[in-house]
C-alpha positions as CSV (number, residue, x, y, z in Angstrom):
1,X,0.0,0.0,0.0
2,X,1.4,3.5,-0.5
3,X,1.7,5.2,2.3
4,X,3.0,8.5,1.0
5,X,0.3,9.7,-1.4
6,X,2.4,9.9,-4.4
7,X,0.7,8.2,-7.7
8,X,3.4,5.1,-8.3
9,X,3.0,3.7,-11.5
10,X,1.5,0.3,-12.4
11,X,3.6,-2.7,-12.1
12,X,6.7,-0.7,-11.9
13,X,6.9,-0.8,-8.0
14,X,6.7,-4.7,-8.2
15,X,10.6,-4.3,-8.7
16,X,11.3,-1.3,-5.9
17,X,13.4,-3.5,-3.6
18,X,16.0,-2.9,-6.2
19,X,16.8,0.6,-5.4
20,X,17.8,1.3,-1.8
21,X,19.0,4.8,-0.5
22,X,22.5,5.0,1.2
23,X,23.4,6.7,4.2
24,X,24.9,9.4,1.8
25,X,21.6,9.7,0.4
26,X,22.5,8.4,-3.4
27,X,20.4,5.8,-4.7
28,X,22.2,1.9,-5.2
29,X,20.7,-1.0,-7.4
30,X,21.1,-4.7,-6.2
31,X,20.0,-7.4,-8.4
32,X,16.9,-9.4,-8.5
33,X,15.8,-12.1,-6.0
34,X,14.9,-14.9,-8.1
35,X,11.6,-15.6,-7.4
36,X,10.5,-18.5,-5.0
37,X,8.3,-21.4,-7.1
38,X,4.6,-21.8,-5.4
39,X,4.4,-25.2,-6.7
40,X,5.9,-26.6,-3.4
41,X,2.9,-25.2,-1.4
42,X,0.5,-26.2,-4.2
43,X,1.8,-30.1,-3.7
44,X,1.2,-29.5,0.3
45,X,-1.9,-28.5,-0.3
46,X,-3.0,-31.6,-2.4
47,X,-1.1,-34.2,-0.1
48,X,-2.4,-32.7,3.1
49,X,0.7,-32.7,5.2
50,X,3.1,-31.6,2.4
51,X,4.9,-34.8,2.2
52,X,5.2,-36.4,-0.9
53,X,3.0,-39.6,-1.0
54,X,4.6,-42.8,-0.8
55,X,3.0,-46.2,-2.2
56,X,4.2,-49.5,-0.9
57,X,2.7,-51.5,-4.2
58,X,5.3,-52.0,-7.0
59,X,3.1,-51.2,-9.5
60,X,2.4,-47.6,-7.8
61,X,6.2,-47.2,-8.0
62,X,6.2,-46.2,-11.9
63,X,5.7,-42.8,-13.0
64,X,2.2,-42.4,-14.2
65,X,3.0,-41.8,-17.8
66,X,3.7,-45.7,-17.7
67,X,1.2,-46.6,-15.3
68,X,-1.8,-45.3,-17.5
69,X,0.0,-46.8,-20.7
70,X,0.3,-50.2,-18.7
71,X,-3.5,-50.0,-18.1
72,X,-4.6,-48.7,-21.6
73,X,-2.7,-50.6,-23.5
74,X,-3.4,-54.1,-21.4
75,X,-7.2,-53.0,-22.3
76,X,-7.0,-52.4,-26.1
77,X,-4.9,-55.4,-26.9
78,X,-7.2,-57.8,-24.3
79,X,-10.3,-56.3,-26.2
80,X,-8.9,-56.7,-29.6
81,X,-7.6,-59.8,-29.0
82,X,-11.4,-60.9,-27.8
83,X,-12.9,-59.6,-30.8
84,X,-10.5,-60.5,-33.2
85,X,-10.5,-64.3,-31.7
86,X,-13.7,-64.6,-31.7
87,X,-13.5,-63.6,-35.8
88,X,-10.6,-65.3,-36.5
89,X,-12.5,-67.4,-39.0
90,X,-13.6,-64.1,-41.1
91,X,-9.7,-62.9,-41.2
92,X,-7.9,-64.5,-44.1
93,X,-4.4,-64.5,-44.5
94,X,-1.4,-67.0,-43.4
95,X,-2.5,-67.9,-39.5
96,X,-0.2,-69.5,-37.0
97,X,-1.6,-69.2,-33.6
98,X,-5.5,-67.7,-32.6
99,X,-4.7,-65.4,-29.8
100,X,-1.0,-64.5,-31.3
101,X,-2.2,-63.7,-34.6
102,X,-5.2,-61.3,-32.9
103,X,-2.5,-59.8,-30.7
104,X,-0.2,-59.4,-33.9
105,X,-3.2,-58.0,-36.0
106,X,-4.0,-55.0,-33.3
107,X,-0.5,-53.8,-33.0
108,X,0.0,-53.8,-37.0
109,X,-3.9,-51.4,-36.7
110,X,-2.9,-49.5,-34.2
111,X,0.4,-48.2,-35.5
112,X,-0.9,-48.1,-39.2
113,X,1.7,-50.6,-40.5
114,X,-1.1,-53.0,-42.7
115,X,0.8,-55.1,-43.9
116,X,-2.0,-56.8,-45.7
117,X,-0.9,-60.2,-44.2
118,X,-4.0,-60.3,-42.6
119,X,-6.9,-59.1,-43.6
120,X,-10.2,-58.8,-42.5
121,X,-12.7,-60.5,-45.0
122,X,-16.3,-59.6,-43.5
123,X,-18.6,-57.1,-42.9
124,X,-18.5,-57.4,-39.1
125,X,-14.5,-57.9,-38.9
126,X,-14.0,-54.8,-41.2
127,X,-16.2,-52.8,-38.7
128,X,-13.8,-54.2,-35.7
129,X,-11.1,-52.9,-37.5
130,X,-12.4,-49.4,-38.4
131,X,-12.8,-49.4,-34.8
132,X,-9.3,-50.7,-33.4
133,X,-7.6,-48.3,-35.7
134,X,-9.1,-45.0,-34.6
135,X,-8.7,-46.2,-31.1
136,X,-5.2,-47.2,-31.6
137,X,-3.7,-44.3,-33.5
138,X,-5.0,-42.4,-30.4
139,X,-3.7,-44.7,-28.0
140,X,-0.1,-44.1,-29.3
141,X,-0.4,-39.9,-30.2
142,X,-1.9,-39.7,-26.7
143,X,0.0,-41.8,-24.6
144,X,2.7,-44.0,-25.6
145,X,4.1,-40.6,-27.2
146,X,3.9,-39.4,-23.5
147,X,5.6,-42.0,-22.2
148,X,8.6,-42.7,-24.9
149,X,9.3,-38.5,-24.6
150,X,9.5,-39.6,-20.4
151,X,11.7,-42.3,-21.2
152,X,14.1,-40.4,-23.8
153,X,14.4,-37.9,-20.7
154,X,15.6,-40.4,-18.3
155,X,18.3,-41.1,-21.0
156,X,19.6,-37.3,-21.2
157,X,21.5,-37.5,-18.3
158,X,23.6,-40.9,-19.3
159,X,23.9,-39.8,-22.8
160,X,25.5,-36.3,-21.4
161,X,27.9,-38.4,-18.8
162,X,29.2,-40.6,-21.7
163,X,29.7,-37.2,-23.8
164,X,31.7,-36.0,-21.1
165,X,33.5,-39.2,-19.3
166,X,37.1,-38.2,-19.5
167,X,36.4,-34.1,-18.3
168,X,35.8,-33.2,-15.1
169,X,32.1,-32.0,-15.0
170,X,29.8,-32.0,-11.9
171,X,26.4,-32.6,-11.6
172,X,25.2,-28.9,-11.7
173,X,27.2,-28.3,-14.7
174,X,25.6,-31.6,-16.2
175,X,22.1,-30.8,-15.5
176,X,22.5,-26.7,-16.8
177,X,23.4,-28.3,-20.0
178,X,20.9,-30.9,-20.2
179,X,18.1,-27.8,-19.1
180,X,20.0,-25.7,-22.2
181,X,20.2,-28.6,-24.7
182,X,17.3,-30.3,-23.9
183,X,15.4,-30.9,-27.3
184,X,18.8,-31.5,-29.0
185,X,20.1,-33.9,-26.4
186,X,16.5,-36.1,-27.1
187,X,17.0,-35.7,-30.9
188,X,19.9,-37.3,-30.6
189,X,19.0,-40.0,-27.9
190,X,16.0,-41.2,-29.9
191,X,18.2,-41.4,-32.9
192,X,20.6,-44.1,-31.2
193,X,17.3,-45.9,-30.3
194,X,16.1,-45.9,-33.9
195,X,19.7,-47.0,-35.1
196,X,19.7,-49.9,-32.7
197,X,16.0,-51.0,-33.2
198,X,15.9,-51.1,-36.6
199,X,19.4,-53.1,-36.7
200,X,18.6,-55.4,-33.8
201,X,14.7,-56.0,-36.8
202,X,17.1,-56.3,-39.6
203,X,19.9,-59.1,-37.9
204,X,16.2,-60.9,-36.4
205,X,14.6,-60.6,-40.1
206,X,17.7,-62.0,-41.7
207,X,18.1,-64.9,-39.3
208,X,14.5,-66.0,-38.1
209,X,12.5,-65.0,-41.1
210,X,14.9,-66.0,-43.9
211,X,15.2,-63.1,-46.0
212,X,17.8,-61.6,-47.9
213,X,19.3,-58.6,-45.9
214,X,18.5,-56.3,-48.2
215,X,14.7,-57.4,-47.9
216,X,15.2,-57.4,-44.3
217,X,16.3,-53.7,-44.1
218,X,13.7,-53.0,-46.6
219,X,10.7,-54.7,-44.6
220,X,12.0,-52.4,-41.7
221,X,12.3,-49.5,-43.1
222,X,8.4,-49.8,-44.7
223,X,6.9,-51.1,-41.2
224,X,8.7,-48.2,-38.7
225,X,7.3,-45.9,-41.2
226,X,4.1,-47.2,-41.3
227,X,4.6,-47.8,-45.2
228,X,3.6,-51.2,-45.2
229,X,3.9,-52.5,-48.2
230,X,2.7,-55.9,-47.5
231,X,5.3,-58.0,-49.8
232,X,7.7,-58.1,-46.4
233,X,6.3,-59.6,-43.4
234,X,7.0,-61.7,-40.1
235,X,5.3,-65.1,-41.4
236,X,6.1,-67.2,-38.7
237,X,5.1,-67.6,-34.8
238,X,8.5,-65.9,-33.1
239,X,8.6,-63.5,-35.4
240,X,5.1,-62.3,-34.5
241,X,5.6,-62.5,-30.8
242,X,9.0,-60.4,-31.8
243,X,6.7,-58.3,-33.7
244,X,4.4,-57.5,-31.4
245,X,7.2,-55.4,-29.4
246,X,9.9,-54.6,-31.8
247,X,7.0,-52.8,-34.7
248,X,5.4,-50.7,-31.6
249,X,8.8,-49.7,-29.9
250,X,9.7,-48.6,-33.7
251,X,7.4,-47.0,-35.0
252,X,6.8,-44.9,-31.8
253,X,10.7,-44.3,-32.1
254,X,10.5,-42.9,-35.3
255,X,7.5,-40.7,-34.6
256,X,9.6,-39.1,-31.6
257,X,12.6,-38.2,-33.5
258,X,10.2,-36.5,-36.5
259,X,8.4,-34.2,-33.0
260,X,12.1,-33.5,-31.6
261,X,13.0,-32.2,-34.8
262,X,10.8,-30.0,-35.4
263,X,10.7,-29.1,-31.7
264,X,14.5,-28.3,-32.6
265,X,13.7,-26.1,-35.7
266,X,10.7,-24.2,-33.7
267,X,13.4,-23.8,-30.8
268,X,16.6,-22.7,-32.9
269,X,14.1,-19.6,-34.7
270,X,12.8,-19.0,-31.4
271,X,16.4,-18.5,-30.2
272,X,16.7,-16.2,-32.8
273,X,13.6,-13.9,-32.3
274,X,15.1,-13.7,-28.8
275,X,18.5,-12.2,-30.0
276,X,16.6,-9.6,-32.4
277,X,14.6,-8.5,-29.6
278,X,18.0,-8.2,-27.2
279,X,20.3,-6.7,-29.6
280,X,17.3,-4.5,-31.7
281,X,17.7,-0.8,-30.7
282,X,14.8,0.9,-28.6
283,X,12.9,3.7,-30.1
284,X,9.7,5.8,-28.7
285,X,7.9,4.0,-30.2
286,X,9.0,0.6,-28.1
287,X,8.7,3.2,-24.9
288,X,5.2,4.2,-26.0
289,X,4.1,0.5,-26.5
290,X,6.0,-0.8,-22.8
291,X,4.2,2.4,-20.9
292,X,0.7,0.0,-19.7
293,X,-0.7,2.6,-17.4
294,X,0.2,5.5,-19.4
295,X,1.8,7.7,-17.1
296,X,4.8,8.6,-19.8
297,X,7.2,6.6,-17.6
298,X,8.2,2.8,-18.3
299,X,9.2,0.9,-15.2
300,X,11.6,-2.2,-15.3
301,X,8.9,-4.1,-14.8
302,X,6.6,-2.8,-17.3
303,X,9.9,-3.0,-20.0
304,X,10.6,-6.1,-18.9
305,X,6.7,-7.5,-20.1
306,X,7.5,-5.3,-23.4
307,X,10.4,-7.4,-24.1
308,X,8.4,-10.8,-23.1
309,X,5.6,-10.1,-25.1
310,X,7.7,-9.1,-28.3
311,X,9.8,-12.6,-27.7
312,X,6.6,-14.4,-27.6
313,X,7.1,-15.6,-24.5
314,X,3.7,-14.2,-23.3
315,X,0.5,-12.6,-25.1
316,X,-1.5,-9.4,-24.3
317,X,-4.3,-11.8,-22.7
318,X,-2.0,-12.9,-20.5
319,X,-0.7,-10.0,-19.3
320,X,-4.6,-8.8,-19.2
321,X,-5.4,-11.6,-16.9
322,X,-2.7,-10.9,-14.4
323,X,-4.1,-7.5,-14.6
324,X,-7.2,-8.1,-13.1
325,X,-5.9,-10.8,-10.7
326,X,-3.8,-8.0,-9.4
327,X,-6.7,-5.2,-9.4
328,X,-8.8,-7.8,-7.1
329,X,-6.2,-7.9,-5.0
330,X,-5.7,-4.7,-4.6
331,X,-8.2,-3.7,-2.3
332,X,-7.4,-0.3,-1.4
333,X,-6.8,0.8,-5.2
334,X,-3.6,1.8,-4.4
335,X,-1.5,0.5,-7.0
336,X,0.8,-1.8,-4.7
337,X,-0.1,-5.1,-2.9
338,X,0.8,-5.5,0.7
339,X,-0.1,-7.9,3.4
340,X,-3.2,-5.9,4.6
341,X,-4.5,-5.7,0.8
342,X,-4.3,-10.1,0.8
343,X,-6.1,-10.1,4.1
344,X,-8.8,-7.9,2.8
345,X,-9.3,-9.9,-0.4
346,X,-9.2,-12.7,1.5
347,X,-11.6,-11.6,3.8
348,X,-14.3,-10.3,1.2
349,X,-14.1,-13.9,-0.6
350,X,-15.5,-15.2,2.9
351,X,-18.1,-13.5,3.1
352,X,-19.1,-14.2,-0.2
């Protein structure tokens, strides 16, 4: 609250504890505080006594990404492979076991493959597919995306370690360059998974499915890209059970490296925007634009949202909304917040 009667511009105060008077009565400027995160309070307030929950059930121990994959996927491929059994005489194609072949046929729906190895040849079966192949491609964009990008993460740090095994880095240093390399670092891990699955698909293609290994690499090049061309396949029993892992962990692969790419691109011009904005000179105009509450002075805090807002960082709606999140709070109109202005706020909610 302003206790002096002077009009203080709007927002501008938020960043007053940076000018302090002397004993000499000259003004000095210490840096920012960095701000404390509220997300520590938010998880108190959902576990109750601030601790963080523990679970004594080993399935409770994954992250949750993998625990709703776990349960999701266990329910589309038990429900496919129930329908599709129970069809099995209206599929055509070459068969080797019931429930492997229906297990087989919803992974090569849900990730698009087709081979065309089998086939649904009825009305009803058709209809089971149309089904299993919406609810499959939404399955893996939803989830299994979720959970691969959690995975890749986990893989940063090792992948960072091994880039830097013979210098002497800490942890700190480790995890600043991890936070400041982020989408390249998981470019480049999901590449080394690509490179090993679809080697480890060729070597099993060559050896248990008797082709030639340029028919090999060619049948994995069409399945983790969904191509599917049909002539290619896995024919026999352990190559369908091998199947049902290596064409899901593949094609998910693939689909990862194509988002961190172009999370990479968007990143790198973003990057750039950021360094125009920085290194751009400052005219009126830019002065005019920064001055919110139009009192013909810009505070650093109301330059500061200038430069966010032209970065892209924020928008005009969200600066609007903090807006009027601050002018509830502020009680007594006075263009600062203090400890008697929460209360008051806090108080008229009540009451409400």
């Amino acid at each position: 609250m302003a206790g002096n009667g002077v009009k203080q511009p709007l927002l501008s105060r938020l960043l007053d504890p940076t000018l302090q008077t002397t004993q000499n009565g000259s003004l000095k400027r210490r840096r920012f505080r960095r701000c404390k995160s509220a997300l520590a309070d938010f998880g108190a307030e959902m576990n109750g006594n601030g601790s963080l929950p523990c679970s004594r059930s080993f399935f409770n121990n994954f992250h949750p990404s993998f625990r709703k994959v776990f349960i999701l996927l266990a329910v589309y491929l038990s429900a496919g492979t129930a329908c599709f059994c129970l069809v099995s005489d209206q599929i055509k194609g070459k068969k080797t076991n019931a429930i492997l072949d229906a297990v087989y046929f919803c992974i090569v729906t849900m990730t698009t493959v087709g081979y065309g190895d089998l086939v649904p040849n009825s009305v009803l079966a058709k209809l089971l597919a149309c089904a299993f192949v919406f609810t499959g491609m939404a399955l893996v964009a939803l989830f299994l995306s979720t959970a691969a990008d959690y995975l890749v993460e986990k893989q940063e740090i090792l992948l960072v370690k091994s880039l830097h095994m013979y210098q002497n880095v800490g942890q700190t240093e480790i995890m600043k360059e991890i936070e400041t390399n982020r989408v390249r670092y998981k470019l480049i891990t999901v590449l080394i998974f690509i490179s090993v699955v679809m080697l480890v698909g060729t070597i099993f293609l060559a050896t248990v499915e008797k082709l030639a290994f340029i028919d090999a690499f060619y049948c994995v090049c069409s399945t983790i890209t969904t191509l599917g061309y049909g002539d290619k396949s896995f024919s026999t029993r352990i190559g369908r059970v091998f199947a049902i892992f290596w064409i899901l962990t593949g094609t998910i692969c693939l689909a990862q490296f194509f988002l961190y790419a172009a999370e990479l691109n968007t990143e790198s011009r973003q990057r750039a925007l950021v360094k125009w904005v920085l290194t751009r000179k400052v005219t009126n105009l830019d002065l005019e634009a920064a001055d919110l509450d139009d009192d013909g002075d810009v505070g650093a805090a109301e330059f500061i949202l200038y430069k966010l807002k032209e970065m892209g960082k924020i928008s005009q709606e969200d600066i609007a909304l903090v807006l009027e999140e601050f002018e509830a709070l502020d009680v007594d109109q006075s263009g600062t917040l203090s400890t008697s202005d929460i209360m008051l706020a806090q108080s008229s909610d009540t009451r409400k």
